[in-house]
C-alpha positions in Angstrom: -12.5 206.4 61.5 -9.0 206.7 61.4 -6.5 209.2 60.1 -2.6 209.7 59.5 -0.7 211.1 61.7 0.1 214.4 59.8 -3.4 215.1 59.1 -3.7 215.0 63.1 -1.2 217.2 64.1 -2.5 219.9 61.4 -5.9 219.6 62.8 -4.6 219.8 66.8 -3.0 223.1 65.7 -6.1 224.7 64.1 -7.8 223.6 67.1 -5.1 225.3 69.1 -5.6 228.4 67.3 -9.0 228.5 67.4 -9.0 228.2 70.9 -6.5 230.8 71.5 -8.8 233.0 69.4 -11.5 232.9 71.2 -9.9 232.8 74.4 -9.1 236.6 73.5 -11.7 237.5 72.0 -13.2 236.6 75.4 -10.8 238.5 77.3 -11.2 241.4 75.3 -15.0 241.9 76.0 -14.0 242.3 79.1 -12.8 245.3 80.6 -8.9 245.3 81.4 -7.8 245.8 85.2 -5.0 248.1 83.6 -2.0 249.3 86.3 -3.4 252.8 85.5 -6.9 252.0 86.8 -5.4 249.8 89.3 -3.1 252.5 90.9 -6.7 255.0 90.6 -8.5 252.6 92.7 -5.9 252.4 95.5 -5.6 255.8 95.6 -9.7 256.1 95.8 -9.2 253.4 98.7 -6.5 255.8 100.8 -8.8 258.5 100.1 -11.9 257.3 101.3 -10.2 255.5 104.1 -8.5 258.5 105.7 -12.0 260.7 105.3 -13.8 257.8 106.7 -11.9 258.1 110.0 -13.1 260.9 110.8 -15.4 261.1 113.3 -16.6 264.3 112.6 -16.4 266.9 109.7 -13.1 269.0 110.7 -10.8 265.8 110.3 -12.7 265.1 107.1 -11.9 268.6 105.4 -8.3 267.8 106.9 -8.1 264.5 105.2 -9.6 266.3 102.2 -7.2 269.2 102.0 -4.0 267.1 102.7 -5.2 264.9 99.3 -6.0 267.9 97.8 -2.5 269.0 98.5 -1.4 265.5 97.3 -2.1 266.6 93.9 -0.7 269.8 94.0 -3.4 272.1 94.7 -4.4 274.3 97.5 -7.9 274.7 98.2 -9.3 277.9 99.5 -11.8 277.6 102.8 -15.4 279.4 102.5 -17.0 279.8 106.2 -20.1 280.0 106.3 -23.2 280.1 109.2 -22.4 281.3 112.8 -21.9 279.0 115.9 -23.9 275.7 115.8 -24.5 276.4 111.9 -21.3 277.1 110.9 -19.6 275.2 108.1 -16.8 275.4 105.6 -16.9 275.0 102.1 -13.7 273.7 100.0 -12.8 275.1 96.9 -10.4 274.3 93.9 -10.3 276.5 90.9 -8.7 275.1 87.6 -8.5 278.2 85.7 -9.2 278.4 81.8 -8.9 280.7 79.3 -12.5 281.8 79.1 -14.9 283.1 81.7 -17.1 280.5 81.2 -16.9 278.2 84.5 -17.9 274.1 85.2 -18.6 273.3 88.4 -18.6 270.1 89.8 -19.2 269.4 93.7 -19.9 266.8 96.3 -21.0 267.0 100.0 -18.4 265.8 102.8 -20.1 265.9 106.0 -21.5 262.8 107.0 -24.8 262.2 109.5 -23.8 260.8 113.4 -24.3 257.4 112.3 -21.8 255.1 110.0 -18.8 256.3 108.6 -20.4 258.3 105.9 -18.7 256.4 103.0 -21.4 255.5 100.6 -22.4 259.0 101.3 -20.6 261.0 100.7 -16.2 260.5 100.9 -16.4 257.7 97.7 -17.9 261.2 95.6 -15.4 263.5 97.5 -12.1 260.9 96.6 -13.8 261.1 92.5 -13.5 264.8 92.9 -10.2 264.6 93.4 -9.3 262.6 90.9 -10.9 264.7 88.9 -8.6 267.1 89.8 -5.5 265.2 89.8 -6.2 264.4 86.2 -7.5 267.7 84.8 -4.6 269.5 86.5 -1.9 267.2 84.5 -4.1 267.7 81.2 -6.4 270.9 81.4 -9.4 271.9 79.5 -8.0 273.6 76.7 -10.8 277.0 77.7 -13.3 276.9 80.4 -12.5 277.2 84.3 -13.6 273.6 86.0 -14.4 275.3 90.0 -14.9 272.2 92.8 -16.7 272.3 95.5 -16.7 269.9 98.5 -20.1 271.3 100.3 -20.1 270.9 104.1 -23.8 270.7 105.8 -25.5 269.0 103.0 -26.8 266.4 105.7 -28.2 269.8 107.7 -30.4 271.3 104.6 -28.3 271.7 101.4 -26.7 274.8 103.7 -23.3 274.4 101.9 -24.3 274.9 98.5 -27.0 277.6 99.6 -24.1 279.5 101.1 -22.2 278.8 98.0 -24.6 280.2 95.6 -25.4 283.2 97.7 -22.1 284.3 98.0 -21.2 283.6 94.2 -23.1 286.0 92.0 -21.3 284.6 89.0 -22.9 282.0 87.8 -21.3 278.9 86.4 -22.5 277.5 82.9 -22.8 274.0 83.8 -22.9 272.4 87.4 -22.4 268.4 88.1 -23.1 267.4 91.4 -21.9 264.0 92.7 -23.6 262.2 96.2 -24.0 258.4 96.6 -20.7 256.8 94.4 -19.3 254.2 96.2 -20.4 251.4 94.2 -22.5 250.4 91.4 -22.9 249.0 88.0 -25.4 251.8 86.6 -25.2 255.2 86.4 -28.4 256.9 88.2 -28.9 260.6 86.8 -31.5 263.4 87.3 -30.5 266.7 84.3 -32.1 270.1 85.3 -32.6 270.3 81.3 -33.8 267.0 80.1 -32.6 267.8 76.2 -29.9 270.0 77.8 -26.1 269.6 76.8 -25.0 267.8 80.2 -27.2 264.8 79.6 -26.8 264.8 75.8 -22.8 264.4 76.6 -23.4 262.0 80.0 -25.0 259.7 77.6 -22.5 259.7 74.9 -19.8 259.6 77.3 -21.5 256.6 79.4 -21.7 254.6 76.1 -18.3 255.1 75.5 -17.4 253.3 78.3 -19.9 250.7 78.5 -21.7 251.9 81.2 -25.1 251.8 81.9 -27.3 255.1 82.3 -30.7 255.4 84.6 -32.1 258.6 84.2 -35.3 259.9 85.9 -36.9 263.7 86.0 -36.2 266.1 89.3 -39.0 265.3 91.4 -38.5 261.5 90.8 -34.6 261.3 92.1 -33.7 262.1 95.8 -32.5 265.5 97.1 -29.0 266.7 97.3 -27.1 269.8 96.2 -28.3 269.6 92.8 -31.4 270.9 93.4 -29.7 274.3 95.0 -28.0 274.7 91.7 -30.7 274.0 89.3 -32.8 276.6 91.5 -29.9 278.8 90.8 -30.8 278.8 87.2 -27.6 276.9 86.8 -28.0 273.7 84.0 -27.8 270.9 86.6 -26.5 267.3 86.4 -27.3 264.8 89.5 -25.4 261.5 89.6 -25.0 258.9 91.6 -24.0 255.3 91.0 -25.7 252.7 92.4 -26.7 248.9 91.4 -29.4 248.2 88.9 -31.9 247.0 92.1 -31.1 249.9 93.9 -32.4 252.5 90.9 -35.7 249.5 90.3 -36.3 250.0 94.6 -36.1 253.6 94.5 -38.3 253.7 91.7 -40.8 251.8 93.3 -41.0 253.0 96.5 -41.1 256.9 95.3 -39.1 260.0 96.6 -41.8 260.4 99.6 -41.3 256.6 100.7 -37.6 256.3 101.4 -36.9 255.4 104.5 -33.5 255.2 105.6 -32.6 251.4 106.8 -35.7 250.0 104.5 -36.2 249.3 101.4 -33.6 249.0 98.5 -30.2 248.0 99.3 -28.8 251.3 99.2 -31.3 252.8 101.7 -30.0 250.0 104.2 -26.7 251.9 103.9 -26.9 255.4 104.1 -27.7 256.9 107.4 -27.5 253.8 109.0 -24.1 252.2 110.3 -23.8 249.9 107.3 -22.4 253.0 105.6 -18.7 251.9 105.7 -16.0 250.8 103.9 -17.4 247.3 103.4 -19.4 248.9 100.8 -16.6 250.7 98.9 -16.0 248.9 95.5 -13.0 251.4 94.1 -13.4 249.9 90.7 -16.5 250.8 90.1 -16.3 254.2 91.3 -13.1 254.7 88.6 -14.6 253.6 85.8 -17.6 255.9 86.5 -14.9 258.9 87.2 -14.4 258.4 83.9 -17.4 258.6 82.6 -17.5 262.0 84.2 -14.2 262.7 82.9 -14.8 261.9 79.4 -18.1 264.5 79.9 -16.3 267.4 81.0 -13.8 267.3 78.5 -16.3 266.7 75.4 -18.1 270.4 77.3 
């Protein structure tokens, strides 16, 4: 077959177009590495890095409270405990209008072993970039209050301290442990019909992110559970991979074993837990997911 010239070039450039087309249609599915989220991971990596080095908890509250500061907040010290039990917790108030208070918190003592990365200074860094971004564009009425819970690792004595010494109650209470890295979103809600998870689900859909949830008794311990016994409507999240959430799942809350089992058990408590495992994009695009909650509360 054979055809003029002209008729070529005209059918060159609709295949040029087309191609072009679907070239960004492509590139549109996927999400964009934009210099906003680029500058949020590196800043998630500085953070993590400089609480990582820590080899105990003191120079990981100093590394927290000089990024605190970073962002223009002070955080006020809690004490807690007496002599081998002592702790401090941090706290950051972002006043609203209303009484009505949001916490979110995130443990930042780590056990003896690893660098306490995966659990808990990845949560801790989200925390404050939390802050950092709910500072430069507040809530327009309720007071967010963080917490960064010391002793977690010792018995959940941070936020038992922390809920014995506030008789005030807060409304709603997110607690963040284990987000380092991951592609889904793993979730345990204190109220399974309850506002938080109607809003974490809405919010996770938004940004194309996948959401595991599973009932108390089935997801593993952490300062959640302090809250929720509080009365306190409760939201536990985590990120972790897809096989992770299927291994945890399978094995049950009684089985895990730390350095057995699914990936993420191979991490925590164990000396895998360091900054090998940090994936700072992932842990931004789930800040926002946690973002995009608070501000729809």
């Amino acid at each position: 077959m054979r055809e003029s010239l002209s008729s070529g070039v005209v059918r060159a450039g609709a295949i040029g177009l087309l191609v072009l087309f679907a070239s960004v249609l492509a590139a549109s599915a996927q999400p964009a590495a934009t210099p906003t989220n680029t500058a949020a991971a590196e800043r998630v990596l500085r953070t993590v890095t400089a609480v990582a080095a820590g080899d105990d908890t003191a120079p990981r509250r100093d590394a927290l409270m000089a990024a605190l500061r970073s962002v223009g907040v002070e955080p006020a010290l809690e004490p807690f405990g007496s002599d081998a039990g002592r702790g401090i917790n941090l706290v950051v108030t972002l006043p609203g209008t209303e009484a009505r208070t949001i916490l979110v918190g995130a443990h930042y003592d780590r056990v003896a072993v690893g660098r306490g990365v995966v659990d808990n200074a990845a949560a801790c860094a989200a925390l404050i970039e939390l802050i950092g971004a709910l500072k430069a564009s507040p809530l327009p009425r309720a007071t967010l209050t963080f917490v960064f819970f010391d002793r977690e690792e010792n018995g959940l004595e941070g936020s038992r301290a922390y809920v014995a010494a506030h008789s005030a109650r807060p409304v709603y209470a997110i607690n963040l442990d284990v987000f380092a890295y991951g592609d889904v979103m793993f979730a345990t809600a204190s109220h399974a019909d309850g506002v938080l998870f109607q809003h974490l689900k809405t919010a996770a859909a938004a940004a194309g992110v996948s959401v595991r949830d599973v009932v108390p008794n089935q997801y593993p311990g952490s300062d959640h559970l302090t809250l929720a016994q509080a009365g306190i409507e409760t939201l536990g999240l985590a990120i972790v991979d897809t096989a992770d959430v299927d291994g945890i799942l399978k094995v049950g809350v009684a089985g895990l074993r730390a350095g057995r089992g699914p990936r993420i058990l191979t991490l925590i408590h164990t000396p895998n837990d360091t900054l090998a495992e940090l994936r700072p994009e992932q842990v931004v695009r789930a800040i926002g997911v946690v973002e995009r909650l608070l501000r729809a509360l």
